[in-house]
Residue, then its C-alpha position, 0 to 999 in steps of 0.5 A: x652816103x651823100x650820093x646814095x641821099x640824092x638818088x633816093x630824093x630823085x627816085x622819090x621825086x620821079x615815082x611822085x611826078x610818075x604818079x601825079x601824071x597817071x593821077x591826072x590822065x585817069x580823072x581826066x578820063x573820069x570826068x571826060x566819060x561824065x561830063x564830055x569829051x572837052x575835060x580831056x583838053x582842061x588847061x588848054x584854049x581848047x576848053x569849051x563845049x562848043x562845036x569845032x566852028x564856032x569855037x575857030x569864029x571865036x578864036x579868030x576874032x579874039x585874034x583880030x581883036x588882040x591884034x587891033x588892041x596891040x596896035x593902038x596900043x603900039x601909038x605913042x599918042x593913045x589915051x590906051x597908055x598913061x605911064x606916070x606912076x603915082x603908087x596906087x594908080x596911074x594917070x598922063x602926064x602934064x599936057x601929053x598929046x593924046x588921041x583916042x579914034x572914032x568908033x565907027x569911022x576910025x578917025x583919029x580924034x584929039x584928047x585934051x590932057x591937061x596940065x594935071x595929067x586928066x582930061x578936060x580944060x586946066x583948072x586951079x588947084x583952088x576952088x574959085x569962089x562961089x563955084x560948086x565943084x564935082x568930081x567925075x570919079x571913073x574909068x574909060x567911060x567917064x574919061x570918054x573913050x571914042x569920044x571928043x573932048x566935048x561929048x563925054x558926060x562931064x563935058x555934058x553935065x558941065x553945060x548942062x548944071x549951069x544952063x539949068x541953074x544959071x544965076x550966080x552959081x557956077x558949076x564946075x565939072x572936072x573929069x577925074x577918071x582915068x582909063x583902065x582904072x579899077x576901084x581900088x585905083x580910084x579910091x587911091x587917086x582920090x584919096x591923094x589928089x581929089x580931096x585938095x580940090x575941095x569938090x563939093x560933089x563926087x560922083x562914081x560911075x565904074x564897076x565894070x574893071x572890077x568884075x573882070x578880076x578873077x583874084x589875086x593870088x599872093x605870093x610866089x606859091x599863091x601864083x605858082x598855085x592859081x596856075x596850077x588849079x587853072x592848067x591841072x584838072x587833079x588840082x583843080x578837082x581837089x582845090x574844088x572838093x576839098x579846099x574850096x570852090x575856086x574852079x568848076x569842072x563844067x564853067x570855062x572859068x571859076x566859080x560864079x558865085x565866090x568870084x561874086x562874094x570876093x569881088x562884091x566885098x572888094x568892090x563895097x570896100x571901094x566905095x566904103x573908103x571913096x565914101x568916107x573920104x568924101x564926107x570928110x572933105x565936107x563932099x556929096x557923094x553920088x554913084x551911078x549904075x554903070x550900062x554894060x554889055x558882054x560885048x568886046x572892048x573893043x568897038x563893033x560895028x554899028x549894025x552890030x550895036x543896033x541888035x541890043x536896042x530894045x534888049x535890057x541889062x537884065x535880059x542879057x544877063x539873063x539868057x547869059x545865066x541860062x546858058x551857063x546852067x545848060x552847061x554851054x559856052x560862055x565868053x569871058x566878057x559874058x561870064x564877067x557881065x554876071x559878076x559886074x550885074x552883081x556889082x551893081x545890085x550890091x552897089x544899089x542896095x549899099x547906097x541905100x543903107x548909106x543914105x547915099x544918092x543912086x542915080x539907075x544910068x541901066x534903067x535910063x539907058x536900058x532901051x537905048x542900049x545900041x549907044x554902047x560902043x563896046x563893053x561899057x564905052x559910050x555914044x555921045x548920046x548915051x553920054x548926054x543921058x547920063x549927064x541929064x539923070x546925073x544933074x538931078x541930084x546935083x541941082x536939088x541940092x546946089x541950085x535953088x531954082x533947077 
């Protein structure tokens, strides 16, 4: 009896994977006679409407950029690695010899950590008398990346706040961001380490981590099913029709608009808790729009860079937007830019409901989008804009005479 119990399970489990497989090749064909030849490879790397040369450019640069990315990765001394574990988030260690490289000539640049494990000149635990201490909360732009040690803004903003001020105000700027860092993180940083420092001011310029995240699944079957929905077209087709709108049949990943409404919900928690944190700490709390491109993360070249002078964050986003409603290529960085405009227009509008200062760094930097190395990462010119727009606030409130 137990063995003729097994054989029927098999046989059940058998006729089912039979059927699912003729289920997914027939709506395969469905969509394919519908929507294009490409739904017949969903799953795969392959899934894009693009002609065969462009999609191998493509393929072959993402290669190179992988391959580049794993080898600075590979060093021991890049700021790309930060292993001290602190639950929540991640920084260096005490006094680590790091380096990050110059964007365009490759130079290997050093990287000041100090003895707190953040970048920049050590400081005391203890706020020094009469200095009005900020904190620079971010990710790799703030940290600097591709920059030295006195180009990032926090270094700028420093010398800028006290040769503005002078007198006996000293200002004091401490570069809290460490690279990678997503919302969440910061708010956990913060709340444990940040908030000691007594800062009189804290400012936040990120979002950009934030809207490559495309959720978080919990659980062995949440994973098991996110993988499914992604690889299988049946599943994918009735997790869109009837349990939701994870995935679209014609977007190269999820939907737009729920990857919108999760991450701007994730993204405001963020800044509700860094903000209540603040105040509690007796803190000015500032946020900055974050300047960002589609680009790659990874440097491009500087002729490269020059083709996005004149052209606005919104324009891009823009033309990005009506390729996607034509139904053509886009690049994951491309479809994230969407998700981190969104970002930032929730961002504005929160700060105005909070009485919060907003500083418009994509207004400022909007025609001199050329300084932006890569995805978000700054020029040390860009990083002397943002220190200027970020001293503003700052002064009219901590210095009687800017």
């Amino acid at each position: 009896m137990r063995i003729k119990h097994w054989k029927e399970i098999a046989t059940l489990m058998i006729g089912l994977a039979v059927g699912c497989l003729f289920a997914e090749a027939a709506i395969r064909i469905y969509f394919a006679w519908g929507i294009g030849p490409r739904v017949l490879l969903y799953g795969t790397e392959w899934y894009r409407n693009v002609d065969r040369p462009e999609q191998e450019k493509r393929f072959r640069l993402s290669d190179k950029e992988l391959q580049v990315a794993a080898q600075e990765k590979a060093r021991k001394d890049t700021v790309e690695v930060h292993g001290q574990d602190l639950g929540g988030y991640t920084k260096f260690f005490p006094n680590e010899n790091k380096s990050t490289k110059d964007a365009d000539t490759g130079e290997r640049i050093p990287v000041a950590i100090n003895a707190q494990g953040f970048r920049g000149k050590d400081f005391s635990q203890q706020k020094a008398p009469g200095v009005i201490r900020v904190l620079t909360l971010g990710a790799s732009s703030t940290f600097g990346f591709y920059d030295r040690d006195d180009e990032t803004y926090p270094y700028y903003l420093e010398k800028l706040l006290n040769e503005r001020c002078g007198g006996n105000t000293r200002f004091e700027v401490i570069n809290f961001a460490i690279p990678h860092a997503r919302s969440h993180n910061i708010v956990a940083m913060f709340t444990a380490e940040g908030v000691k420092l007594s800062p009189d001011v804290v400012t936040f310029y990120e979002g950009r981590n934030d809207s490559t995240m495309t959720g978080n699944p919990e659980g062995v079957i949440g994973k098991l099913y996110a993988k499914l929905v992604n690889r299988l077209l049946l599943v994918a087709f009735i997790d869109q029709t009837i349990i939701g709108e994870r995935v679209s049949l014609t977007d190269p990943s999820v939907k737009l608009e729920p990857l919108m409404n999760e991450r701007s919900r994730f993204f405001l928690a963020s800044l509700t808790a860094l903000l209540d944190a603040s105040r509690n700490a007796g803190s000015k709390f500032i946020v900055v729009s974050q300047q960002a491109t589609s680009r790659s993360p990874l440097p491009g070249a500087k002729h490269e860079r020059l083709n996005l002078r004149g052209v606005t964050y919104d324009q891009e986003a823009g033309e990005i937007s009506r390729r996607m409603a034509a139904k053509k290529e886009v690049t994951t960085y491309e479809y994230s830019l969407l998700v981190h405009q969104r970002l930032m227009k929730d961002m504005k509008q929160w700060a105005e409901k909070q009485n919060v200062p907003f500083v418009d760094v994509i207004g400022a930097l909007d025609q001199d989008r050329h300084y932006l190395l890569s995805w978000v990462h700054l020029h040390p010119e860009a990083n002397r804009v943002i220190a200027a727009k970020l001293s503003e606030p700052i002064l009219r409130q901590f210095c009687a005479a800017p």
